[in-house]
Each structure stands twice: as structure tokens, then as C-alpha cells.
C-alpha positions in Angstrom: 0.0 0.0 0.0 1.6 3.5 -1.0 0.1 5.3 1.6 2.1 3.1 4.8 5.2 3.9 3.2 4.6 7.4 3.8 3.8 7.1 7.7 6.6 7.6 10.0 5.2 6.1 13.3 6.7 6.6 16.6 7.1 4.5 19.6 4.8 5.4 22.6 6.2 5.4 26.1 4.3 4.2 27.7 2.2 1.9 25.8 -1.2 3.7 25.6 -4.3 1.4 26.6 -7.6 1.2 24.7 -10.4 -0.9 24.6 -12.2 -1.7 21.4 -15.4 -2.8 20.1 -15.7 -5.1 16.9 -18.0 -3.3 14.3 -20.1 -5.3 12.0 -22.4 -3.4 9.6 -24.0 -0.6 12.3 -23.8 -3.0 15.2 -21.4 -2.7 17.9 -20.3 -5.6 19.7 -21.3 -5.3 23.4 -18.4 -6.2 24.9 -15.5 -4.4 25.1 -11.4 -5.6 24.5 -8.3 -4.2 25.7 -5.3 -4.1 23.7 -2.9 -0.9 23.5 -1.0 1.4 20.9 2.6 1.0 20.7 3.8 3.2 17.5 1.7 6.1 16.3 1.2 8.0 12.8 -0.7 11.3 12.0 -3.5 8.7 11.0 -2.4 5.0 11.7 -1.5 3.0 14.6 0.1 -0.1 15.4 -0.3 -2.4 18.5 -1.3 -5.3 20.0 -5.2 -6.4 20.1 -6.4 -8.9 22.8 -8.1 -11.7 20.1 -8.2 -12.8 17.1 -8.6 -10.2 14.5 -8.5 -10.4 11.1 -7.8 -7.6 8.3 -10.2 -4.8 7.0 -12.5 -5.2 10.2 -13.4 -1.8 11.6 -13.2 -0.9 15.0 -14.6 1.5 17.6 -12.0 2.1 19.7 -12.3 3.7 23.1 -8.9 5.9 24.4 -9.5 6.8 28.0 -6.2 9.3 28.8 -5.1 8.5 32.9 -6.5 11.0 34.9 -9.2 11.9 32.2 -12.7 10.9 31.2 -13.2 9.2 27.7 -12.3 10.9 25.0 -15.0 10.8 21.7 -15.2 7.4 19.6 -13.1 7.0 17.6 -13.4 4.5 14.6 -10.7 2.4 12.8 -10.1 -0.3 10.2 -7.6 -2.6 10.8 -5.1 -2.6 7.7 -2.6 -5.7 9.0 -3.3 -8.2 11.5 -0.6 -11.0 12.3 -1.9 -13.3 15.4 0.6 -13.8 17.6 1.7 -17.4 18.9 -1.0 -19.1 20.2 -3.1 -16.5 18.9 -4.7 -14.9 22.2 -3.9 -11.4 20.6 -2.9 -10.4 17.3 -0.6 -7.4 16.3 -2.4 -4.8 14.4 -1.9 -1.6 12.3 -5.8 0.7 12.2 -5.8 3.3 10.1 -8.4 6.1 11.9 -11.8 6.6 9.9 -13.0 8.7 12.4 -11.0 10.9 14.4 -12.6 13.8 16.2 -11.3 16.8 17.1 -10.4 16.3 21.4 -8.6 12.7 19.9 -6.7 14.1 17.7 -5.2 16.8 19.9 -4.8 13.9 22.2 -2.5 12.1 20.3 -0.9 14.3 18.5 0.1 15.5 22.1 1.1 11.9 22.8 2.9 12.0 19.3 4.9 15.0 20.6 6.1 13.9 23.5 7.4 11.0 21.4 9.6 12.7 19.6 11.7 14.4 23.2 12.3 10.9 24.2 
């Protein structure tokens, strides 16, 4: 895909924690799963989803900053998914559909303070 080679991700320190919901037509699934963003982009993300996953399923994903109530929804597809062994999570890369305006300042913060470490 030409557009990956163009994102330069960086690594989060820490890790941040999420919790998604699996998306299928306009249904969410109930339950929510925790997994966490490792590497960010302006508009991707890669990490490490608790479950199987497969590619091109899209996500609502829930970013809850510590200290800080829930930020809006924010929606993603998943672009790569490689289970891991034994596959009880899978390593991802999302690409955001949805991004509002308080996420986006949120991790573009996040993505700045990348860059001093």
C-alpha cells in the first residue's frame, strides 16, 4: 500500500491502553477488549489487540487518557493483522476513519512527546 510507506510512526512510552469494540455493519459488539497502541502516525496505529482479528475489520476504539474521562469514539479499520503465537492477541496496524477533534489533539500530544524521548 503507498500510503504506509509514507507514515513515520513513533514509539509510545508508555504503551497507551484502549479498549475496542468489533464493528459489524452498524452494530457494535457489546463487549468491550483491551489491547494498546505501541507506534503512532498522524493517521495509523500499530499495537497489540487482545483476540483474534482479522484484516479490513473496523473498530470502535475507546482511548480513556489516565486522569481523564473518555475521550469521543473513535473509529478504525484494521489494515494488518498477524496473530501472535497461540493467537490470544494479534498485532495490528488501524488506520483512523474517524478521528474527532479532542482525539486528535490527544495524540498528536502523545505524538509529541514521542519525539523528546
Amino acid at each position: 500500500m503507498p500510503e504506509e510507506a509514507s507514515e513515520h510512526f513513533l514509539d509510545l512510552d508508555p504503551p497507551l491502553s484502549i479498549e475496542y469494540f468489533i464493528l459489524e455493519g452498524k452494530t457494535v459488539s457489546a463487549k468491550g477488549i483491551a489491547g494498546r497502541i505501541e507506534r503512532l502516525s498522524e493517521n495509523c496505529a500499530q499495537g497489540l489487540l487482545n483476540g483474534a482479528m482479522e484484516r479490513n475489520m473496523n473498530l470502535k476504539v475507546r482511548i480513556t487518557p489516565d486522569g481523564a474521562g473518555a475521550l469521543s469514539e473513535v473509529y478504525a479499520k484494521v489494515m494488518e493483522a498477524d496473530p501472535t503465537s497461540g493467537n490470544s492477541a494479534t498485532r495490528i496496524v488501524l488506520n483512523f476513519t474517524s478521528l474527532p477533534d479532542d482525539a486528535k489533539a490527544f495524540l498528536e500530544k502523545r505524538r509529541t512527546a514521542a519525539l523528546r524521548v
